[in-house]
C-alpha positions as CSV (number, residue, x, y, z in Angstrom):
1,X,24.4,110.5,-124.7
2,X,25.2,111.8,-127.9
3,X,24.7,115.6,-126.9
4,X,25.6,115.5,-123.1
5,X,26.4,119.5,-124.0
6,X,23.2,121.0,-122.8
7,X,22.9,118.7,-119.6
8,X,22.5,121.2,-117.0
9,X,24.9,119.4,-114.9
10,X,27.1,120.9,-116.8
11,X,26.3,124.3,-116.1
12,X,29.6,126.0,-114.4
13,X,32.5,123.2,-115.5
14,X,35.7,124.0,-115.8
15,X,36.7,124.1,-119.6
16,X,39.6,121.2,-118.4
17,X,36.9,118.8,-116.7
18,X,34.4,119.2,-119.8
19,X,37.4,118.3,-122.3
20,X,38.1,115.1,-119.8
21,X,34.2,114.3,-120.1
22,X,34.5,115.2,-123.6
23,X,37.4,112.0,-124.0
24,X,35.5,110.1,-121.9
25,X,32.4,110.0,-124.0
26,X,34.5,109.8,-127.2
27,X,36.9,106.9,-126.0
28,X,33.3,104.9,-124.3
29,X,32.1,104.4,-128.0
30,X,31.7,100.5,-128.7
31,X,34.2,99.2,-125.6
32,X,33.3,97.5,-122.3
33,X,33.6,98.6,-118.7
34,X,36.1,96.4,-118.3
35,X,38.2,98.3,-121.4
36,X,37.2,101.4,-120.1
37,X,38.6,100.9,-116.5
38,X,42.4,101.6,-117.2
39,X,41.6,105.0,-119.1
40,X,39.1,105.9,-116.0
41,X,42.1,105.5,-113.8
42,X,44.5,107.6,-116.3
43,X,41.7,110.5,-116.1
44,X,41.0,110.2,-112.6
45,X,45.2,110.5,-111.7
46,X,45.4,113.4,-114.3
47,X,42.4,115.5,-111.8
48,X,44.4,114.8,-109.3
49,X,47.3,116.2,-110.8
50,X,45.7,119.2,-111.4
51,X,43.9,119.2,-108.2
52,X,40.8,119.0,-109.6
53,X,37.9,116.7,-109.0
54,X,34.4,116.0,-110.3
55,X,31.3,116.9,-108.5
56,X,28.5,114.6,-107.7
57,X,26.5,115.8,-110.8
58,X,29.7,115.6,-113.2
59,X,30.4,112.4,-111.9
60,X,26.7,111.1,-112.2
61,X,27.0,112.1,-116.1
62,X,30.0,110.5,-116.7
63,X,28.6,107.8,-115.6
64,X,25.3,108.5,-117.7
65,X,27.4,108.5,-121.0
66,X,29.6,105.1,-120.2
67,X,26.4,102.8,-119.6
68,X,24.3,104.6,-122.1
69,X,24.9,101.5,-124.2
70,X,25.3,98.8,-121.9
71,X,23.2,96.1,-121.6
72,X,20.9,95.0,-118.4
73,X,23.7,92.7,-117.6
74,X,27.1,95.6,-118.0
75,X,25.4,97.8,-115.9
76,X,25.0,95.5,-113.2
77,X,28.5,94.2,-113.2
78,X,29.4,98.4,-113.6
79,X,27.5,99.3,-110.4
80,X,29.4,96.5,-108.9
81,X,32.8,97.7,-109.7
82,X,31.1,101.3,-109.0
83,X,30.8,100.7,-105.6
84,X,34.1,98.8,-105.0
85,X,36.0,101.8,-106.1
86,X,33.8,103.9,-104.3
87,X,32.2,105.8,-106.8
């Protein structure tokens, strides 16, 4: 999702929640979920930090850009670990 930029789910974002998509898309490049999990954790505490927090459509990108190149088999075991953190 090379140019996520004109998704209209980004429409009225916060410049600070498009920069954390931003590093999210950038840091997702050639690494598995299971890499990925510990810097979705660090994000995720930093929003809260702020008091910020993704809406469903954000949220529904982000996860648009980290399976973008995941195989049949990632994307099940991500929608598994999805729904146990209760995404």
């Amino acid at each position: 999702m090379e140019n996520f930029y004109n998704d209209s789910r980004l429409k009225n974002i916060s410049p600070m929640k498009l920069k954390l998509i931003q590093e999210i898309s950038m840091r997702s490049k050639g690494h598995s979920i299971e890499e990925m999990l510990p810097q979705i954790m660090s994000i995720n505490k930093e929003l809260k930090k702020r008091n910020l927090n993704f809406t469903k459509d954000e949220s529904e990108l982000i996860m648009d850009i980290l399976t973008e190149n995941m195989s049949p088999a990632e994307r099940k075991r991500f929608a598994m670990i999805k729904s146990m953190m209760g995404f």
